[in-house]
C-alpha positions in Angstrom: -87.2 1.7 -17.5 -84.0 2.6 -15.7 -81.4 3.2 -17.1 -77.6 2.3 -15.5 -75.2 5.3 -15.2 -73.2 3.3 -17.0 -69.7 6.0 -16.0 -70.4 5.2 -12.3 -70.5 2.0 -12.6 -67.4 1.2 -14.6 -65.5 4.1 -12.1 -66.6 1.5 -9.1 -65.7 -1.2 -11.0 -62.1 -0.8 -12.4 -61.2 1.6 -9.9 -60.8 4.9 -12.0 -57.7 7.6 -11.0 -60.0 10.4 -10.8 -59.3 13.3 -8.7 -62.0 16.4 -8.1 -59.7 18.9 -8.0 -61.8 21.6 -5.7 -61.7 18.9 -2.9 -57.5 19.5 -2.8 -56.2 21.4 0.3 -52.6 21.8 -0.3 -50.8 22.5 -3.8 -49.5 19.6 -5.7 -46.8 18.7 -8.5 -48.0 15.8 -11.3 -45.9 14.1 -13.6 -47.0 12.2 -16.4 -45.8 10.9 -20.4 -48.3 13.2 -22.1 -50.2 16.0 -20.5 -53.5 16.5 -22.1 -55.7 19.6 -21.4 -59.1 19.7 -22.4 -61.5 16.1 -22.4 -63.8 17.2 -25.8 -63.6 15.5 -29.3 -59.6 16.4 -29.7 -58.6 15.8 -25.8 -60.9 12.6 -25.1 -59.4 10.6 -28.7 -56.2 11.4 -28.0 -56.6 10.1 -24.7 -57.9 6.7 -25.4 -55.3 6.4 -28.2 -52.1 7.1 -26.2 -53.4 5.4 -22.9 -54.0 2.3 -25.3 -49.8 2.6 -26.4 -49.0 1.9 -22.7 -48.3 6.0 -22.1 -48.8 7.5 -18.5 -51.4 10.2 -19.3 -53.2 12.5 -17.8 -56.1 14.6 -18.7 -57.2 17.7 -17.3 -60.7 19.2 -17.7 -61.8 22.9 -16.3 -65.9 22.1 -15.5 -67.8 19.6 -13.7 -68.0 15.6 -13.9 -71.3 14.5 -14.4 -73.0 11.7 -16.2 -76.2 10.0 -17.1 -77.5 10.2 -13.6 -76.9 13.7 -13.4 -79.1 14.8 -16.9 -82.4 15.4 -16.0 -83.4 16.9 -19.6 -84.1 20.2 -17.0 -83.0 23.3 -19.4 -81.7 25.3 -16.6 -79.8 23.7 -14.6 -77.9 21.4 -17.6 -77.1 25.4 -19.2 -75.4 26.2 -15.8 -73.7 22.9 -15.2 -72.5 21.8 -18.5 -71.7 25.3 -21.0 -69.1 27.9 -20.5 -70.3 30.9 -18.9 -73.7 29.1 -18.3 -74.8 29.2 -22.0 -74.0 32.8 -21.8 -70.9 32.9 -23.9 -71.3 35.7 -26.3 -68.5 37.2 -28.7 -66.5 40.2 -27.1 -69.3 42.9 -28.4 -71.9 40.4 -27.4 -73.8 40.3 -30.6 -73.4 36.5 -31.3 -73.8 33.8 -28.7 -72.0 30.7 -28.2 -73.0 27.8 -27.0 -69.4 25.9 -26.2 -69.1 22.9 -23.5 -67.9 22.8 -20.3 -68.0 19.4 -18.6 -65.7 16.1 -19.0 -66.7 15.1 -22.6 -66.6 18.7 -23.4 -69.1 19.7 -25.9 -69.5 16.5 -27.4 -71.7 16.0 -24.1 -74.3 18.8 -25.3 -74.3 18.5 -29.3 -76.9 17.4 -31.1 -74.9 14.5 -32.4 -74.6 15.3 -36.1 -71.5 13.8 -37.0 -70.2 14.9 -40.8 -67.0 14.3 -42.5 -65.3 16.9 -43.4 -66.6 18.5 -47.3 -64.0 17.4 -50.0 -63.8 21.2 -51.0 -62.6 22.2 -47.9 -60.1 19.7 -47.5 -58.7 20.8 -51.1 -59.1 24.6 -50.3 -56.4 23.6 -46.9 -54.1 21.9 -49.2 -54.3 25.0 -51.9 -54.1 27.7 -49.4 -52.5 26.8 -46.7 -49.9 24.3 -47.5 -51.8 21.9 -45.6 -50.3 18.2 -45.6 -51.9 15.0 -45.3 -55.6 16.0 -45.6 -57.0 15.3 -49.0 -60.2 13.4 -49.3 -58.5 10.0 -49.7 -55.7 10.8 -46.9 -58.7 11.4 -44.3 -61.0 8.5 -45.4 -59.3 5.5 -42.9 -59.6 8.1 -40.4 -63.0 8.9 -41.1 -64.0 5.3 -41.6 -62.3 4.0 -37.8 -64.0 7.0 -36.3 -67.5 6.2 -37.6 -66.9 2.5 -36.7 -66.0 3.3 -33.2 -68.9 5.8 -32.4 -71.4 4.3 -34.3 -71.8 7.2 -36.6 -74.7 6.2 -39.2 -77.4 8.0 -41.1 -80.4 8.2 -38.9 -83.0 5.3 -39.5 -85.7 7.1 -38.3 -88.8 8.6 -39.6 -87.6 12.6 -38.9 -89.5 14.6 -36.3 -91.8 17.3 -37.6 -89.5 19.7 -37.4 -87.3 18.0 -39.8 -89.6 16.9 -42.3 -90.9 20.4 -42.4 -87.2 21.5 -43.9 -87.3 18.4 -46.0 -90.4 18.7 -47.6 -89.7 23.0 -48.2 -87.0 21.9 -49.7 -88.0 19.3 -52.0 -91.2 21.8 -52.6 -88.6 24.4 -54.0 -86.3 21.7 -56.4 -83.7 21.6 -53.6 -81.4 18.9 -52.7 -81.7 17.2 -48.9 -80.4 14.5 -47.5 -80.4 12.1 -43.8 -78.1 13.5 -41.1 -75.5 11.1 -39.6 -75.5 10.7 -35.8 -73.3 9.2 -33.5 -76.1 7.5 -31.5 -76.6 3.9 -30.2 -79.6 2.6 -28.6 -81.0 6.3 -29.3 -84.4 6.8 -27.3 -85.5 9.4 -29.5 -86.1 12.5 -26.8 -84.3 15.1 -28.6 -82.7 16.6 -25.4 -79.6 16.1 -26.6 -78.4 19.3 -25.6 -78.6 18.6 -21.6 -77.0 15.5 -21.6 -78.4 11.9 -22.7 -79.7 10.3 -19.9 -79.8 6.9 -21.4 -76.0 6.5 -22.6 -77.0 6.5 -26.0 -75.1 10.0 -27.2 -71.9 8.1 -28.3 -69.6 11.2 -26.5 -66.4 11.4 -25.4 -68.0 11.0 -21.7 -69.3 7.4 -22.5 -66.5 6.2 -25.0 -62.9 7.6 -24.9 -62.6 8.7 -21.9 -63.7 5.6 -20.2 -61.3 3.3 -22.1 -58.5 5.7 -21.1 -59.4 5.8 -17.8 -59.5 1.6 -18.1 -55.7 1.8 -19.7 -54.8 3.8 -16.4 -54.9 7.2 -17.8 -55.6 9.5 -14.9 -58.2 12.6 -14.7 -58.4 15.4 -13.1 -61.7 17.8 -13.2 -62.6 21.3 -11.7 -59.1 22.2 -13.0 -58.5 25.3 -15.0 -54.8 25.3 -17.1 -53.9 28.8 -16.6 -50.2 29.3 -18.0 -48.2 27.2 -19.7 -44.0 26.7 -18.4 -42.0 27.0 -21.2 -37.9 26.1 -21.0 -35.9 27.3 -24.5 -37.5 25.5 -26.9 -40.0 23.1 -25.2 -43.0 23.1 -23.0 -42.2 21.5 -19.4 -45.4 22.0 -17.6 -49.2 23.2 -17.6 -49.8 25.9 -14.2 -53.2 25.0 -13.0 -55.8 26.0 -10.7 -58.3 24.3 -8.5 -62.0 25.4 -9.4 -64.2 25.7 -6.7 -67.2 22.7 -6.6 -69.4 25.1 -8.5 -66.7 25.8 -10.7 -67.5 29.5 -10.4 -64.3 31.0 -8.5 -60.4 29.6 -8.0 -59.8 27.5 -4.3 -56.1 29.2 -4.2 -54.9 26.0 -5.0 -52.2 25.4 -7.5 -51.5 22.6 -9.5 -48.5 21.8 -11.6 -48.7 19.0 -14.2 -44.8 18.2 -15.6 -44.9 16.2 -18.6 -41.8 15.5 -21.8 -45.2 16.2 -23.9 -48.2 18.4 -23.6 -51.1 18.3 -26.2 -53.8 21.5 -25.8 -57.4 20.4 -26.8 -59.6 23.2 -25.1 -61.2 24.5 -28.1 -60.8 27.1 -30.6 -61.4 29.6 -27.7 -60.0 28.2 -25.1 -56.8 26.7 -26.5 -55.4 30.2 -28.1 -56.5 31.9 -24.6 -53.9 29.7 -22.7 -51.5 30.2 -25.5 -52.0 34.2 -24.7 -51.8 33.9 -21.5 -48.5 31.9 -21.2 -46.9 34.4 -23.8 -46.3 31.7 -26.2 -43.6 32.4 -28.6 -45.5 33.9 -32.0 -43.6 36.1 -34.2 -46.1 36.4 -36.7 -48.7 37.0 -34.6 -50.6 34.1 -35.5 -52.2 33.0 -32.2 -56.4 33.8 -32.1 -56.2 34.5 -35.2 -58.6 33.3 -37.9 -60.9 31.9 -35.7 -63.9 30.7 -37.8 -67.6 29.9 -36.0 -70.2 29.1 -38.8 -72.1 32.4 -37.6 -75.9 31.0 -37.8 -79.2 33.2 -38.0 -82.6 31.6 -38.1 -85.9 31.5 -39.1 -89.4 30.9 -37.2 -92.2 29.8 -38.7 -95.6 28.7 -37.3 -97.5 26.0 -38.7 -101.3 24.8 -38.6 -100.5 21.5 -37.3 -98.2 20.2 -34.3 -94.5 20.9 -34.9 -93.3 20.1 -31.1 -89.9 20.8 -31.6 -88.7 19.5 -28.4 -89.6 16.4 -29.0 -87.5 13.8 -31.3 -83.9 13.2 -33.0 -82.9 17.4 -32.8 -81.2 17.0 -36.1 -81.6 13.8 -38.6 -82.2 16.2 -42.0 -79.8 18.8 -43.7 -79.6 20.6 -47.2 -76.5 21.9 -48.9 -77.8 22.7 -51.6 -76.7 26.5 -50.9 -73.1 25.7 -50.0 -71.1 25.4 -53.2 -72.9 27.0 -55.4 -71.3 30.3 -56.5 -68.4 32.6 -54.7 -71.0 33.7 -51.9 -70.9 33.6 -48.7 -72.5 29.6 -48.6 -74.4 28.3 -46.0 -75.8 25.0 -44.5 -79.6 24.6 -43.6 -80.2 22.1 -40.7 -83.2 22.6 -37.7 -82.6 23.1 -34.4 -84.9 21.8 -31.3 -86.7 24.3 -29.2 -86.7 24.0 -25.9 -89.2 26.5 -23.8 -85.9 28.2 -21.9 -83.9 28.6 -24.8 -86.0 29.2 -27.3 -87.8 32.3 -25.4 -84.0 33.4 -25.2 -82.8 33.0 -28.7 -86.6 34.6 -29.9 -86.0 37.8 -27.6 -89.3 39.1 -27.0 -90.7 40.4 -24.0 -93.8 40.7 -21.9 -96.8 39.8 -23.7 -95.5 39.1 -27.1 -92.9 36.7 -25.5 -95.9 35.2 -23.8 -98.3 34.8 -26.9 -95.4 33.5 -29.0 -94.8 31.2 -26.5 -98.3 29.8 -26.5 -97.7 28.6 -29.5 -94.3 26.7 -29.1 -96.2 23.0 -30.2 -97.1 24.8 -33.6 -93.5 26.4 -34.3 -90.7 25.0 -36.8 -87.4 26.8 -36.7 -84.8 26.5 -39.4 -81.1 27.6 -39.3 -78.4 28.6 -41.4 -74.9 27.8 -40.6 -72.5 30.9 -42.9 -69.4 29.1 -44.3 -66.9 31.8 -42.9 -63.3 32.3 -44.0 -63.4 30.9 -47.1 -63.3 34.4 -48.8 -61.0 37.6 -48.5 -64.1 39.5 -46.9 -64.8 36.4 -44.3 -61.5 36.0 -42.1 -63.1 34.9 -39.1 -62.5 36.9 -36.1 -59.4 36.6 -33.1 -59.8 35.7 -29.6 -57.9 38.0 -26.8 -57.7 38.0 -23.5 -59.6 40.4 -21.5 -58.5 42.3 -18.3 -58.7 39.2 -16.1 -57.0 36.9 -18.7 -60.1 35.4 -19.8 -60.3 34.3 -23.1 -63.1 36.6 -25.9 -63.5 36.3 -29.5 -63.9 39.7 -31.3 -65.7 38.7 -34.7 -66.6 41.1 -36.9 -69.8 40.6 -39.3 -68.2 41.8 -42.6 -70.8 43.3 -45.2 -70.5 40.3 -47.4 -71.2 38.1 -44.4 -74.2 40.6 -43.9 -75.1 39.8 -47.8 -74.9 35.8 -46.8 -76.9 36.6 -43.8 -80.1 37.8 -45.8 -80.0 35.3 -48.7 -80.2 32.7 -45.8 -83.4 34.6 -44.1 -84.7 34.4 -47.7 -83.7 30.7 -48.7 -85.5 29.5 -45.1 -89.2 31.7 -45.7 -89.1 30.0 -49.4 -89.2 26.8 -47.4 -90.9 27.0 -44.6 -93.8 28.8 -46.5 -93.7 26.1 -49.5 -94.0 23.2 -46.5 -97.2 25.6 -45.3 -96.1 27.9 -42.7 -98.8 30.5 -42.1 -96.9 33.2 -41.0 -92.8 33.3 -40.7 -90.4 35.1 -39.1 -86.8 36.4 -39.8 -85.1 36.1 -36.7 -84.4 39.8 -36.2 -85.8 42.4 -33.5 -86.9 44.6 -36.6 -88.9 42.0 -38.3 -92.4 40.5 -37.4 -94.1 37.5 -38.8 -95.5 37.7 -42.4 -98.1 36.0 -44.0 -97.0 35.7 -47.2 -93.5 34.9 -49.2 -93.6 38.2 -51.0 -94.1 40.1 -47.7 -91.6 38.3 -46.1 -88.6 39.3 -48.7 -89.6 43.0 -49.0 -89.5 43.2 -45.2 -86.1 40.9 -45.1 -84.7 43.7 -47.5 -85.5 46.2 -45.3 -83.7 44.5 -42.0 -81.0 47.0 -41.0 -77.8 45.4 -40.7 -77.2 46.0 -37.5 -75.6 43.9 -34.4 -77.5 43.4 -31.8 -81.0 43.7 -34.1 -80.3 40.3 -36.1 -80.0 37.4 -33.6 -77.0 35.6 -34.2 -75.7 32.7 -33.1 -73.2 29.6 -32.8 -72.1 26.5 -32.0 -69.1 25.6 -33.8 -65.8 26.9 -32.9 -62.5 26.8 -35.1 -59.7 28.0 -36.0 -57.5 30.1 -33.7 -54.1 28.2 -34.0 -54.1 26.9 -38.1 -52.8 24.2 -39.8 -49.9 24.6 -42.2 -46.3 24.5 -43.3 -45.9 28.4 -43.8 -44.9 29.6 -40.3 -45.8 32.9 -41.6 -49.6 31.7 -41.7 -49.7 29.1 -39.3 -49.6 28.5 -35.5 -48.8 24.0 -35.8 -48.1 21.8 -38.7 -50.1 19.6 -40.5 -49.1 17.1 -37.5 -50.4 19.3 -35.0 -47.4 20.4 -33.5 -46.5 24.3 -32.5 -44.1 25.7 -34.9 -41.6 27.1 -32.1 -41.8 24.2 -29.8 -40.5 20.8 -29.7 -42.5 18.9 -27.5 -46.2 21.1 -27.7 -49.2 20.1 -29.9 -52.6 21.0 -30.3 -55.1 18.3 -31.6 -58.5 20.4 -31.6 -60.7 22.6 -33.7 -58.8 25.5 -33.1 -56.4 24.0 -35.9 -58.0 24.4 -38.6 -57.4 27.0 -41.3 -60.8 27.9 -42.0 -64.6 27.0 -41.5 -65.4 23.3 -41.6 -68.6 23.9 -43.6 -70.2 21.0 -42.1 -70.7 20.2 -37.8 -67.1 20.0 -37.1 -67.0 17.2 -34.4 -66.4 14.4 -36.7 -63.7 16.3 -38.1 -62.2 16.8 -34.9 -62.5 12.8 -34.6 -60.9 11.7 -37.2 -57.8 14.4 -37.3 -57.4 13.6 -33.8 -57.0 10.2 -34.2 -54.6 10.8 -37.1 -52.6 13.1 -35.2 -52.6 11.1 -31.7 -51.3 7.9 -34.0 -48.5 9.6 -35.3 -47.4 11.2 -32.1 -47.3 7.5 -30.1 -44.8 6.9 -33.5 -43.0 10.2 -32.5 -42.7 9.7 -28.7 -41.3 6.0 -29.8 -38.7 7.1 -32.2 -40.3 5.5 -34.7 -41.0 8.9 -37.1 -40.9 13.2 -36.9 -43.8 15.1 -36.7 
């Protein structure tokens, strides 16, 4: 059945302002109300909700435009179009891999739509630690609740693909707690190639839902544009320096674009976002800027099982278990699957020759469960800080503590208890020093053994915050609990990069709904109508 590219369409219809920046020839001055750079969970709600006051707004996004028509569920070529650095992100000693967005919609494009509200413990642990204002459990839940509403976020209805039901049933096997994932999904086809693009609309993303009504309200866009330096003038930010990307987004047209705005709001990411701060030599006395930057650092564990598993197949993510998050002053960590896909998975695995080969044979049989490490929650886990290399880039130096090390191994434990208890024949640690086992008790002497080592455990992410924290304490923080920089009047940033720690959950519905609570009170600000 075809399916309408349902962007296209509405661009046509209402007559969009959207400008591909690498077709410019000459350089060009833009004014605006609000300048908004970055089109992901943060950028793409505050959009919609300032456009919808009557502001003049204009968003500006560094990677490609591309929707439904343009996801062909084709591994390859979605990693190239739609991730930063082609799904080769890595931290800056290249031990961990990030997968981050690139695209209008940002990352919200590619997730696997798992759509959590942010853990009442963490919310406290802001308030306690951080002098975080605004964010208890009850403060949040209106914003949680008009989030939800408007991206149809709702446990998944579902029976759960095989690779989920293999974590549920480990877990129920082994007296631990799971429970349905929420997804922001409408219509969902079930594929589970989330992770290219949805093809049939149904991923409820900022590319299919915020963006478009801002666009409607007369917000204009502008894409292949990468926000190199911000202008600042005494105390206030009076314009975001931009370059025109090429159409393959891989090298600068020497064209220069200058968006002028009375207020700017940064939403690239927890990355991105204290990388133009860096760059533009951002006042920071306290040297606050890339620091604490928090990823959920994940590891992972491969089973293969007698039957069919086909992980490529179905809802990626519809079960979870947190049973290991809260329990005691460790490290805590949340258990989810994720799909396998032939190109990644061969990556992530990180065989060669032969063994990748026979491993691969046997991708329908193989279940893979992850753990996602609750970092900075504990004096030994402050997250990392992002710099800027030699060319100005943005990289994230993270160091893997010895207690995150400790966290790492009870996770590689916790997942062989399950995947053997829901009748894995043979498991195995994600590690280049471990094998598969055939048994639990061979499994945990050899997990003991595992050197802890970069580069020998495979580590991985997904989830990026932190960078530029939330708080009152100047000496702490990079914006208040309202989102706006300390040392500037007029600058905010309404992303993950603002928050103090971890989420301990998949951040994007906390993005959502702090977004929206932040973009509300900064149409009351710009009106006169309250401080922020």
């Amino acid at each position: 059945m075809a399916v309408k590219d349902l962007f296209r369409e509405r661009r046509a219809s209402e007559n969009w302002l959207i400008t591909d920046s690498s077709e410019l020839a000459t350089d060009q001055t833009i004014e605006a109300d609000v300048i908004i750079v970055g089109t992901g969970a943060g950028g793409g709600v505050t959009a919609e909700i300032l456009s919808q006051a009557g502001l003049n707004v204009v968003m500006l996004e560094e990677g490609q435009l591309k929707s439904s028509d343009d996801f062909k569920m084709e591994e390859l070529t979605a990693y190239s179009e739609l991730y930063q650095e082609s799904a080769g992100r890595t931290t800056k000693d290249g031990a961990i891999s990030i997968f981050q967005g690139r695209t209008v919609g940002g990352t919200t494009v590619v997730n696997w739509t798992s759509s959590f509200r942010t853990p009442e413990q963490t919310l406290s642990h802001w308030g306690d630690q951080f002098a975080v204002k605004g964010f208890s459990k009850d403060e949040m839940a209106p914003w949680f609740e008009a989030m939800e509403k408007r991206l149809n976020v709702a446990k998944w209805a579902l029976p759960p693909n095989e690779n989920n039901a293999i974590l549920q049933r480990g877990c129920a096997a082994n007296g631990y707690h799971s429970e349905t994932i929420p997804r922001n999904v409408a219509g969902c086809w079930n594929l589970g190639y989330c992770g290219m693009g949805c093809p049939t609309n149904a991923k409820q993303s900022m590319l299919v839902t915020t963006i478009p009504e801002a666009l409607k309200n007369g917000a204009r866009l502008y894409h292949h544009t990468r926000a190199e330096k911000l202008v600042f003038e005494g105390n206030k930010a009076v314009a975001v320096q931009c370059l025109a990307l090429s159409a393959d987004t891989r090298k600068t047209t020497g064209v220069v674009l200058t968006f002028r705005a009375p207020h700017i709001v940064l939403a690239g990411g927890a990355i991105n976002t204290p990388g133009l701060l860096l760059r533009s030599k951002a006042t920071d006395p306290y040297q606050r800027i890339g620091k604490r930057t928090t990823i959920h650092p994940v590891n992972a564990s491969v089973a293969m099982m007698e039957q069919k598993v086909e992980p490529f197949y179905g809802a990626p993510q519809s079960i979870y278990s947190d049973h290991f998050q809260w329990l005691d002053k460790s490290l805590g960590f949340k258990l989810e699957v994720p799909p396998v896909h032939p190109a990644m998975g061969s990556q992530i695995l990180g065989f060669h020759g032969y063994r990748l080969m026979e491993t691969m044979d046997h991708l329908p049989n193989m279940q893979a469960t992850i753990a996602l490490m609750r970092d900075g929650f504990h004096e030994e886990s402050q997250g990392g800080t992002v710099e800027l290399n030699s060319d100005g880039s943005p990289t994230l130096d993270y160091p893997v503590t010895p207690f995150m090390w400790q966290g790492l191994k009870q996770a590689y434990n916790v997942m062989a208890e399950i995947q053997f208890a829901a009748g894995a024949k043979r498991v195995y640690p994600l590690h280049h020093d471990a094998t598969y086992y055939t048994s639990l008790a061979e499994t945990k002497a050899a997990i003991a053994q595992l050197p802890e080592k970069l580069h020998r455990a495979r580590l991985m992410t997904a989830h990026l915050m932190g960078g530029c924290g939330l708080g009152e304490d100047l000496k702490t923080s990079v914006v208040n609990s309202a989102g706006k920089f300390h040392h500037y009047d007029n600058l905010y940033v309404i992303d993950g990069s603002v928050f103090p720690t971890s989420i301990g959950a998949n951040p994007q519905l906390s993005i959502y709904a702090m977004a929206m609570k932040q973009a509300s009170a900064l149409v009351k600000a710009i009106r006169g109508l309250q401080t922020v």
